[in-house]
N, C-alpha and C positions, 0 to 999 in steps of 0.2 A: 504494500500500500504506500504511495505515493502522494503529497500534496505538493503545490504550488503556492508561491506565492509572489511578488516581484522579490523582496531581499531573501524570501527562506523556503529550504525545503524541507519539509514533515515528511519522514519515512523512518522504518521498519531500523532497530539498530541494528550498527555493522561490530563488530571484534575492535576494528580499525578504532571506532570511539573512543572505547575505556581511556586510554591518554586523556583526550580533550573532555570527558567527563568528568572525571574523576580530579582533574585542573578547576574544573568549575564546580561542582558539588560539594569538594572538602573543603569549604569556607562556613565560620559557624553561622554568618550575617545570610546564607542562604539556607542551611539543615534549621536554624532556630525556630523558622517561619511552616518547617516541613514536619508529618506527623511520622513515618516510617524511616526517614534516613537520620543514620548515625553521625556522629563526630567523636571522631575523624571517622571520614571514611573512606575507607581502605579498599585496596586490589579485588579484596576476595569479596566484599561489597557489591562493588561493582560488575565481579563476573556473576554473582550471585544475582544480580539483576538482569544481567545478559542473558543467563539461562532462563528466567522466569520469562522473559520476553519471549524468549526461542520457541518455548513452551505453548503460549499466547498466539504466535504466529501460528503456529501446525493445527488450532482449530477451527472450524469450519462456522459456528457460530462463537466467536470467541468469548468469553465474561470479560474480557480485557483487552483495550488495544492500546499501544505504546507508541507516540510516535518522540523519536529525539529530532530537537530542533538544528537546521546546520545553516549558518551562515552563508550563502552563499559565496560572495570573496573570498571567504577565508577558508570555505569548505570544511566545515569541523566544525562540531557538533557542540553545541552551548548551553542547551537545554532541555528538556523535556515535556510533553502534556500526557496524560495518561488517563484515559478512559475505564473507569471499574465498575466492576457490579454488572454491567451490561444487562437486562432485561427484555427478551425480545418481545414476549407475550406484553408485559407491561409497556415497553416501551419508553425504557428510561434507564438512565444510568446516572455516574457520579463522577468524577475527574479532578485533577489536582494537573498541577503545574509547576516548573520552577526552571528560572534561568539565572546563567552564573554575571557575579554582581557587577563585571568589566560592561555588562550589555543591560541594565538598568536604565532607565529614562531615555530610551532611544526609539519605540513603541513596538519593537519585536515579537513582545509578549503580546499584544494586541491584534498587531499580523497574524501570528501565529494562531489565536484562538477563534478568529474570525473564518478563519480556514476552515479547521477543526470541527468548527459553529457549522458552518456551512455544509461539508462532508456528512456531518452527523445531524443533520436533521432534514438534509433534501438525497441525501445517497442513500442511507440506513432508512430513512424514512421512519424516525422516532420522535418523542413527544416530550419528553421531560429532560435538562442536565440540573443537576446539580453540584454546590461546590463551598465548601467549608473555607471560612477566611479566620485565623485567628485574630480577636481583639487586637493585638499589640500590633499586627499588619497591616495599617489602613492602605497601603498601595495596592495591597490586594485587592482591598474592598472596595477600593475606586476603580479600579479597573473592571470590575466586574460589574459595578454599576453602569460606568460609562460603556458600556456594552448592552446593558438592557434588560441583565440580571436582576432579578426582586429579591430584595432581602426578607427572609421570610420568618426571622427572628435570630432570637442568642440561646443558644444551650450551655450553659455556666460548667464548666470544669469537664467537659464532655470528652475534652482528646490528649491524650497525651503526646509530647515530640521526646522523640528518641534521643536526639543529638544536647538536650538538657535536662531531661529525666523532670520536666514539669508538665503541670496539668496546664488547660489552658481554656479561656472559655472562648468559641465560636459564634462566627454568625454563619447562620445558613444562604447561603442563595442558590435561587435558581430560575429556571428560563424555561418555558413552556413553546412549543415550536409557533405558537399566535405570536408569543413576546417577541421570539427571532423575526417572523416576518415585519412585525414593526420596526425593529430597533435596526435592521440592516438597512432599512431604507435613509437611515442616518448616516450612516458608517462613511467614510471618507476613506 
């Protein structure tokens, strides 16, 4: 699975990444903000996520898709969006996202989920995402606003992150594929 965009391309990860992830993820100002990854995080980390993708890819309706984000110039991989829970009957899933902090306020992460957006609710033909921002992340929560996202409340002490062994309280949001058709007609 392949996406486009003008600066990035969303696809399937390669072996070849682990360098340029593993560059970009073992920073705490990026795992702080994440619920499943560690600090530091290490080699076996990283393969440990290759496999689980590898895994993901081989199925036919997947519970999970992965895509790692790659720069186009610089060809190597920065970040991540990942699709979980997948529901086909319901038709609806949950996602998290993270890119490493070199590529922060440049609107990549925005590119990238619009894509994403797109792929997954006019290809897949699905009806609900959703997506946890922790309290302390408002860049999260802005962006996922300014996307078209509804915040659909706060769950208090609901997730723990790996990488600081704290609880943390969340907002929820999510996007109903009515919200997308509206909110895309903004999108620049």
């Amino acid at each position: 699975m392949r996406l486009e965009t003008e600066r990035l391309v969303l696809r399937q990860q390669e072996r070849k990444d682990i360098p340029s992830l593993l560059e970009n993820i073992n920073n705490l100002k990026v795992s702080q903000n994440l619920a499943v990854v560690a600090f530091p995080y290490t080699l076996k980390d990283a393969e440990g996520w290759f496999n689980h993708c590898s895994e993901l890819a081989k199925e036919t309706r997947p519970k999970g898709i992965e895509f790692v984000i790659e720069l186009k110039p610089e060809k190597k991989a920065i970040g991540a969006i990942g699709l979980s829970h997948i529901d086909y009957d319901l038709k609806a899933c949950s996602f998290g996202y993270w890119l490493g902090e070199n590529y922060w306020r440049q609107g990549i992460m925005s590119e990238a989920l619009k894509a994403v957006l797109k792929f997954y609710f006019e290809e897949l033909k699905m009806n609900r995402i959703a997506a946890g921002a922790f309290v302390e992340n408002p860049p999260s929560a802005k962006l996922l606003e300014k996307l078209g996202f509804v915040n659909e409340g706060l769950q208090r002490q609901a997730i723990g992150c790996k990488a600081t062994g704290k609880m943390h309280d969340e907002f929820i949001y999510a996007m109903l594929k009515a919200d997308y058709l509206k909110a895309k007609k903004f999108w620049k």
